[in-house]
Backbone as ProteinMPNN parsed JSONL, in Angstrom:
{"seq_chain_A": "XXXXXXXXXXXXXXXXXXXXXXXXXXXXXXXXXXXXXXXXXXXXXXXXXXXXXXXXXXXXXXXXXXXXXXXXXXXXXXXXXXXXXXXXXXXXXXXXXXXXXXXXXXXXXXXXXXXXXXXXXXX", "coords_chain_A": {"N_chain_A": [[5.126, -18.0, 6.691], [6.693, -15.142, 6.858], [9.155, -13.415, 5.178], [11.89, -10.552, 4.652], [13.192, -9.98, 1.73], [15.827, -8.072, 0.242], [17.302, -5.635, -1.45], [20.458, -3.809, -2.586], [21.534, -0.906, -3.59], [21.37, -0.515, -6.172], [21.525, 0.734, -9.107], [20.746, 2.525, -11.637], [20.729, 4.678, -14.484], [18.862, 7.82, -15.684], [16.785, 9.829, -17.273], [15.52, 12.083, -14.811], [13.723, 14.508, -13.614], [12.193, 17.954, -12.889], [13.374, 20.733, -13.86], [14.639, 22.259, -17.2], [17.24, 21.714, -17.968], [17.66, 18.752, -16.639], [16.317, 17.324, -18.124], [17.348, 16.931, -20.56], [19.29, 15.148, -20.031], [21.332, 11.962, -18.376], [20.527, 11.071, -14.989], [22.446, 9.483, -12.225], [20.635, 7.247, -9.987], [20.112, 5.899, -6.952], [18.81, 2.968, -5.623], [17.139, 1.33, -3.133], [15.758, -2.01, -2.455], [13.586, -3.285, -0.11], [11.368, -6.515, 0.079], [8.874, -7.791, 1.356], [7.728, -10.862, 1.126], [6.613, -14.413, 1.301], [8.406, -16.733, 2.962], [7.53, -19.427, 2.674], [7.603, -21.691, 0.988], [10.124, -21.472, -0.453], [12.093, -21.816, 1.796], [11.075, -24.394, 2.284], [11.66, -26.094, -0.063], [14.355, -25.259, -0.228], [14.912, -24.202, -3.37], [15.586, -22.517, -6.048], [13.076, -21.394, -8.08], [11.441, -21.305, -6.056], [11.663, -18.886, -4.752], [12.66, -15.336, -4.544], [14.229, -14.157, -6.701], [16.726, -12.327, -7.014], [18.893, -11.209, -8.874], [17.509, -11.417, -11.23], [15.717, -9.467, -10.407], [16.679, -7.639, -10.017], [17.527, -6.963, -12.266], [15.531, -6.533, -13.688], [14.476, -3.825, -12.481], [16.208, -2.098, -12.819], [16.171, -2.012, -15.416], [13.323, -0.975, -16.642], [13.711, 1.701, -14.88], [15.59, 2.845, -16.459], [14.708, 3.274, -18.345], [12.848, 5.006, -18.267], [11.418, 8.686, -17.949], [10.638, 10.476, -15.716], [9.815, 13.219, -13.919], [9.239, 13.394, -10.95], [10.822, 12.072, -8.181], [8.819, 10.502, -6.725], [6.805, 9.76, -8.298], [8.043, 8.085, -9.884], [8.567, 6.22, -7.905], [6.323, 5.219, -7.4], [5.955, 3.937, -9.443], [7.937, 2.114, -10.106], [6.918, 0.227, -7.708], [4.472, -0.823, -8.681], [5.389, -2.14, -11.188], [6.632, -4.16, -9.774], [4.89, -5.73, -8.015], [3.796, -6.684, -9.892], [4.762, -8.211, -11.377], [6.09, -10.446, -9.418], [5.933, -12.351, -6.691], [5.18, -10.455, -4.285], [4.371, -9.023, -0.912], [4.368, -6.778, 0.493], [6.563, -3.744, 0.142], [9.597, -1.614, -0.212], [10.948, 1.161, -1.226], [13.787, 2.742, -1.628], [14.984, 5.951, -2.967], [17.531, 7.609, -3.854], [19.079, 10.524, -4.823], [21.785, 11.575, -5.986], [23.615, 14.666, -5.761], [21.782, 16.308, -6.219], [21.446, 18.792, -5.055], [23.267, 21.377, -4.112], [23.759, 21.748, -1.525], [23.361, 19.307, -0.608], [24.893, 16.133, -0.054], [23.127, 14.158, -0.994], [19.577, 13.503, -2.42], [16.513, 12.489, -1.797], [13.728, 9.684, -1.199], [11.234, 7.68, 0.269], [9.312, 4.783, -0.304], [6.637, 3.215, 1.121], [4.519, 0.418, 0.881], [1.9, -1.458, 0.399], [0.859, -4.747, -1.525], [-1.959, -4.484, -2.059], [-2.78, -2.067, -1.791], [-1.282, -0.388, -3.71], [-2.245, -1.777, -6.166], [-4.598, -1.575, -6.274], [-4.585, 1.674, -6.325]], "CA_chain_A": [[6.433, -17.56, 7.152], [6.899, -13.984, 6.106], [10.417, -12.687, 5.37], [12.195, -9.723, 3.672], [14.125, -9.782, 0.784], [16.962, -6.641, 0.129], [18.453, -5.621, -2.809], [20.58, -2.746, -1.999], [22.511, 0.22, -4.054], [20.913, -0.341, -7.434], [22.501, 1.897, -9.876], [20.647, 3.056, -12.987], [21.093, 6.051, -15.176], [17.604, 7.711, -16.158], [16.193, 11.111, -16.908], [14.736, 12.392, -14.023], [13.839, 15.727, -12.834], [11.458, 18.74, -13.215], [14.197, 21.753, -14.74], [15.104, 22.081, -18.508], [18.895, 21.048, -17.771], [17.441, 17.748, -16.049], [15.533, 17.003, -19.177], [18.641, 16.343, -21.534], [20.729, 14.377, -19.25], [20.38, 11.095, -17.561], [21.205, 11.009, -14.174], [22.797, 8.576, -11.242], [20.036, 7.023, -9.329], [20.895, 4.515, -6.024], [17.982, 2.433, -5.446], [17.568, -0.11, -2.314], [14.158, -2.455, -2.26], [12.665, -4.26, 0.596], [10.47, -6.609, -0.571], [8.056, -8.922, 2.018], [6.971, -12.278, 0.544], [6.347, -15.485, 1.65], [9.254, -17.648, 2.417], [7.701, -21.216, 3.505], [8.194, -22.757, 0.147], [11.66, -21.358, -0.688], [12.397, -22.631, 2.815], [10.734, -26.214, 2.82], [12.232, -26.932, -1.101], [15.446, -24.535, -1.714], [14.937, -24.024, -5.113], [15.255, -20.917, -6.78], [11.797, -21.007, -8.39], [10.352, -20.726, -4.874], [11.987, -17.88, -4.351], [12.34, -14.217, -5.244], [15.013, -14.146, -8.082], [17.138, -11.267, -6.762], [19.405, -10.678, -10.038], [16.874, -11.278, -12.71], [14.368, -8.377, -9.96], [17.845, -6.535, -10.05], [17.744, -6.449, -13.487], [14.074, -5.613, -14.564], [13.789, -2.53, -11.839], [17.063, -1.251, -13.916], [15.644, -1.552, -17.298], [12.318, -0.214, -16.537], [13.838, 2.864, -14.291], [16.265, 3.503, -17.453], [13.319, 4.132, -19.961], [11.708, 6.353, -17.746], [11.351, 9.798, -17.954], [9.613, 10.827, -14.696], [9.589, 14.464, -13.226], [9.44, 13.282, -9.967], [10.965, 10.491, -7.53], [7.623, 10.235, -5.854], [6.192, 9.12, -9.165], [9.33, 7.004, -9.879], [9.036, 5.027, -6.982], [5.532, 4.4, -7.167], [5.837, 2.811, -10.772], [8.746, -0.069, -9.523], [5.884, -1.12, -6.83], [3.792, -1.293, -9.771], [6.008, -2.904, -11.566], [7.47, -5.258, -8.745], [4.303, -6.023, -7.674], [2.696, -7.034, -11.188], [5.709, -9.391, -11.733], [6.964, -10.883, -8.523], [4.776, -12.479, -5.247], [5.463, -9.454, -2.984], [3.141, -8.506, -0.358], [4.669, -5.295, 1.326], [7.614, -3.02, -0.427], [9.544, -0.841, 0.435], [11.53, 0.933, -1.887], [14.204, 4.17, -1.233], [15.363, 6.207, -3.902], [18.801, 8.776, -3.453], [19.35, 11.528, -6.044], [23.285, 12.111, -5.407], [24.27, 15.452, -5.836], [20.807, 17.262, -6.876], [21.512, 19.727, -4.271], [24.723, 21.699, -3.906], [24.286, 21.523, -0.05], [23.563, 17.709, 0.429], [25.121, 14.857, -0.458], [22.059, 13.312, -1.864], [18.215, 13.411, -1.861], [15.552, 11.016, -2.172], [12.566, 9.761, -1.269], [10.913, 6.247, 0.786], [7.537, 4.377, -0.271], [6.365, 2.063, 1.7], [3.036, 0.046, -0.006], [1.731, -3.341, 0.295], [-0.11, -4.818, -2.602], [-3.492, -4.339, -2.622], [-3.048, -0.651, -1.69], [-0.853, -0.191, -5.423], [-2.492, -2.192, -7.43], [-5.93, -0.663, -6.245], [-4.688, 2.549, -7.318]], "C_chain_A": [[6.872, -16.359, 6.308], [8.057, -13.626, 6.476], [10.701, -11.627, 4.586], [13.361, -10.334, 2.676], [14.722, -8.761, 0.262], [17.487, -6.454, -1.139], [18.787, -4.196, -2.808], [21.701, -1.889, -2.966], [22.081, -0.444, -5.68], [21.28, 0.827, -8.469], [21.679, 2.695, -11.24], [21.148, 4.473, -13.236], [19.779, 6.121, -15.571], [17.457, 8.925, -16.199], [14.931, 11.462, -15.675], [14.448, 14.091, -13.694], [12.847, 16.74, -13.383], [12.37, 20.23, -14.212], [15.008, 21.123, -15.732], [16.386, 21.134, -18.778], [18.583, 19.434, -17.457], [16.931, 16.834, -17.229], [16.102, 16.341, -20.404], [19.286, 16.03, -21.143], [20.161, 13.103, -18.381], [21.697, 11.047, -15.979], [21.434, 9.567, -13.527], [21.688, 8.655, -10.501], [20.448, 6.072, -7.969], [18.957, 3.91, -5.564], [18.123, 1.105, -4.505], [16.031, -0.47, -2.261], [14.305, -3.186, -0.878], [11.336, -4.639, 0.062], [9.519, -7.801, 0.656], [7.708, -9.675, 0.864], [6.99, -13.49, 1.816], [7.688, -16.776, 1.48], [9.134, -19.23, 2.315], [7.858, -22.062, 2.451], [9.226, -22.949, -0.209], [12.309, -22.199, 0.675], [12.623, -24.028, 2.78], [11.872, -26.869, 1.135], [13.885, -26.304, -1.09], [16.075, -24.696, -2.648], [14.673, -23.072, -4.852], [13.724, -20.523, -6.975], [11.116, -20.927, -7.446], [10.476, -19.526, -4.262], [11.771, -16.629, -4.966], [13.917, -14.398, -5.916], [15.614, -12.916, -7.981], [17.762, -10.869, -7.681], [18.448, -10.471, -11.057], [15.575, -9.503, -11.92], [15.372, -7.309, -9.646], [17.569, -5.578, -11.449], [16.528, -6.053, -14.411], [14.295, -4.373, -13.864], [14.663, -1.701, -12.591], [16.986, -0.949, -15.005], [14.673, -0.943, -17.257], [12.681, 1.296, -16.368], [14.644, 3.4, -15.677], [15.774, 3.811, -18.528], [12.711, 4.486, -19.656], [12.307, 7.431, -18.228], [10.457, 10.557, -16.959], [10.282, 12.319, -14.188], [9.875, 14.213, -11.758], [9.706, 12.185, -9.334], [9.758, 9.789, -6.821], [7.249, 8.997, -6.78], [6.72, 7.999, -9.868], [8.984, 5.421, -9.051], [7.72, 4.392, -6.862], [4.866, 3.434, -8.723], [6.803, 1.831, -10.801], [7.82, -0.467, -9.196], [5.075, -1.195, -7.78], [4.327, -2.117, -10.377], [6.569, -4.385, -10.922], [6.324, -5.933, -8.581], [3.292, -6.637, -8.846], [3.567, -7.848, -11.357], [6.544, -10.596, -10.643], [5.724, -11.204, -7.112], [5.298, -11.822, -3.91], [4.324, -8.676, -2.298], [3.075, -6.994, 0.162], [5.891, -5.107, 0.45], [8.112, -1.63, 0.423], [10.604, -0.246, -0.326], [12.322, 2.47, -1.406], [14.996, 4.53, -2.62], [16.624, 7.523, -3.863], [18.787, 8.988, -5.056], [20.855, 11.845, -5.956], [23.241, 13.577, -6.248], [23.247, 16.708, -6.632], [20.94, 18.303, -6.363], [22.583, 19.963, -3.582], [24.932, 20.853, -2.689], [24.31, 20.123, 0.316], [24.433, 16.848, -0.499], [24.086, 14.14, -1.667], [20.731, 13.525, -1.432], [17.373, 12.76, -2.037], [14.412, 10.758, -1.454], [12.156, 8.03, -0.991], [9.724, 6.345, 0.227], [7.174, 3.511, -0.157], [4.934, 1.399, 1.49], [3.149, -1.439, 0.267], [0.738, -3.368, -1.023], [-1.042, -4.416, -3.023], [-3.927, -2.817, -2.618], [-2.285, 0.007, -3.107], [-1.183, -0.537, -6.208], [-3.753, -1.514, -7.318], [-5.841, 0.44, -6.791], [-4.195, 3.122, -8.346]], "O_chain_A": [[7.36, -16.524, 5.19], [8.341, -13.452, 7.661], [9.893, -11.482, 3.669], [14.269, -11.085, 3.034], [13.904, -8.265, -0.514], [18.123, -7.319, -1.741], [17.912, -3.343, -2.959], [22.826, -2.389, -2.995], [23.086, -0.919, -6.208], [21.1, 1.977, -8.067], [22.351, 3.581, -11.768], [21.771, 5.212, -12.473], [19.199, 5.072, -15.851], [17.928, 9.502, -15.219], [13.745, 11.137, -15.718], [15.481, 14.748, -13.566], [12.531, 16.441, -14.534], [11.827, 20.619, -15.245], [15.73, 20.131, -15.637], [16.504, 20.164, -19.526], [19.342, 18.703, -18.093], [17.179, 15.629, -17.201], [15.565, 15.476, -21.096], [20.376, 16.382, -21.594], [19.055, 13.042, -17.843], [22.924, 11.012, -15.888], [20.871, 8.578, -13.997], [21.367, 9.789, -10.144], [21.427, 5.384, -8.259], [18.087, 4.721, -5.245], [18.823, 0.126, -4.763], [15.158, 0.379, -2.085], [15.408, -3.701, -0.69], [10.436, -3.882, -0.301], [9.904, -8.946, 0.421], [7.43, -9.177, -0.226], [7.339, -13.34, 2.987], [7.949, -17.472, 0.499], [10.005, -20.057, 2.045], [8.234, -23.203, 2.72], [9.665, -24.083, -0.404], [12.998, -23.198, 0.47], [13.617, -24.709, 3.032], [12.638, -27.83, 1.205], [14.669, -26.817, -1.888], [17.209, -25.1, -2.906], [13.955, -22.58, -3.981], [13.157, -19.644, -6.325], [9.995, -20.467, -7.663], [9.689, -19.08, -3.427], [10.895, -16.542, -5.826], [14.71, -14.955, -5.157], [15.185, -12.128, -8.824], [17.412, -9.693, -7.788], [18.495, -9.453, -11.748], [14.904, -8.747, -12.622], [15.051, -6.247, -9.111], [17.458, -4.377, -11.694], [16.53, -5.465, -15.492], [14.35, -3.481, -14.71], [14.206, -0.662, -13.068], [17.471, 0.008, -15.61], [14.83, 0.055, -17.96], [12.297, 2.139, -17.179], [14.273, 4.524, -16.018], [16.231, 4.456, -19.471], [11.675, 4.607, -20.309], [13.395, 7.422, -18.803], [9.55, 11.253, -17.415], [11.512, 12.307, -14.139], [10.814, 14.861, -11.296], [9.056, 11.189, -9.649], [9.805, 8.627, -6.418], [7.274, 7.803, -6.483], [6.038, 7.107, -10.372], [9.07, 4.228, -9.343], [7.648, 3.266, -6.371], [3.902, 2.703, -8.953], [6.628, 0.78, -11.419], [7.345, -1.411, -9.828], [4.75, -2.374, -7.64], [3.776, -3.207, -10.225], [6.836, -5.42, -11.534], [6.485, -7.069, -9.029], [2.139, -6.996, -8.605], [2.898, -8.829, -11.681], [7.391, -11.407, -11.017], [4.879, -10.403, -6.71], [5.685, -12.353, -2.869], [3.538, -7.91, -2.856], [2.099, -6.247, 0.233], [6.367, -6.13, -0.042], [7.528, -0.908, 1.231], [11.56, -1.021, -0.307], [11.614, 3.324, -0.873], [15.547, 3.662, -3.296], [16.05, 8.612, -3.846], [18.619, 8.251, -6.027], [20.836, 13.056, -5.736], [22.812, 13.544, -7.401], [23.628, 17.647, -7.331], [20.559, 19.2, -7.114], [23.006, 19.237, -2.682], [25.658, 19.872, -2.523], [24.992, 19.666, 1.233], [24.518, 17.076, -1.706], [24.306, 13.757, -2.816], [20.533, 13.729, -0.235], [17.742, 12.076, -2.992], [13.959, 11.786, -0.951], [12.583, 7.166, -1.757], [9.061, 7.376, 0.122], [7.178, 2.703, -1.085], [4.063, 2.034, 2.086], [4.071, -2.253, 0.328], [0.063, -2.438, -1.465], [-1.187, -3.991, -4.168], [-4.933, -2.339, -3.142], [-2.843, 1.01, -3.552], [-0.809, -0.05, -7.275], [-4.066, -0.817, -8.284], [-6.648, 0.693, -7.686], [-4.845, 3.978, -8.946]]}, "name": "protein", "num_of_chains": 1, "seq": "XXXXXXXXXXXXXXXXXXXXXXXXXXXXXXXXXXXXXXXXXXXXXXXXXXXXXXXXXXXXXXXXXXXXXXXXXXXXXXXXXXXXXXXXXXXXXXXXXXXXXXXXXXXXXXXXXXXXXXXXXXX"}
């Protein structure tokens, strides 16, 4: 019984970015996951431990992303599913990442990456 699990508007602060200015400052990130797993045990018992642990997988992707230093969101987003996926029984991800205000003209910019397991941990 495969379902998703959401965790949506994630907040850190983190240096991100490729120019000098970007380099000494940490910015506003918004981060939303989709995560596929397996719900038939959370289902058949509900208990927590059968489940995915949405605050405590709130609160690693925020500590990790806030002791980065990545150049790019690409490379950002594909070290959570590393991360998510080395700590948590998730089969598919899906993770989006908004930059607010990197670019006069938009609103915000950002960046989807959609991976199932065996294709992130392979590489």
């Amino acid at each position: 019984m495969k379902g998703v699990v959401t965790i949506k508007g994630l907040e850190p602060e983190a240096v991100i970015g490729c120019y000098d200015w970007e380099r000494e400052i940490k910015q506003r990130l918004i981060i939303d996951l989709a995560m596929t797993t397996d719900f038939a045990a959370a289902a058949k018992s509900d208990d927590l431990p059968d489940a995915l642990d949405y605050a405590a997988i709130s609160q690693q992707v925020i500590s990790f992303v806030e002791q980065t230093e990545f150049q790019l969101l690409e490379a950002l987003s594909a070290a959570i599913a590393t991360e998510i996926f080395q700590s948590w029984p998730v089969s598919e991800l899906r993770i989006d990442i908004d930059k607010p205000n990197a670019v006069p003209a938009a609103a915000s910019v950002g960046v989807s990456l959609n991976v199932n397991r065996a294709q992130c941990l392979r590489d």
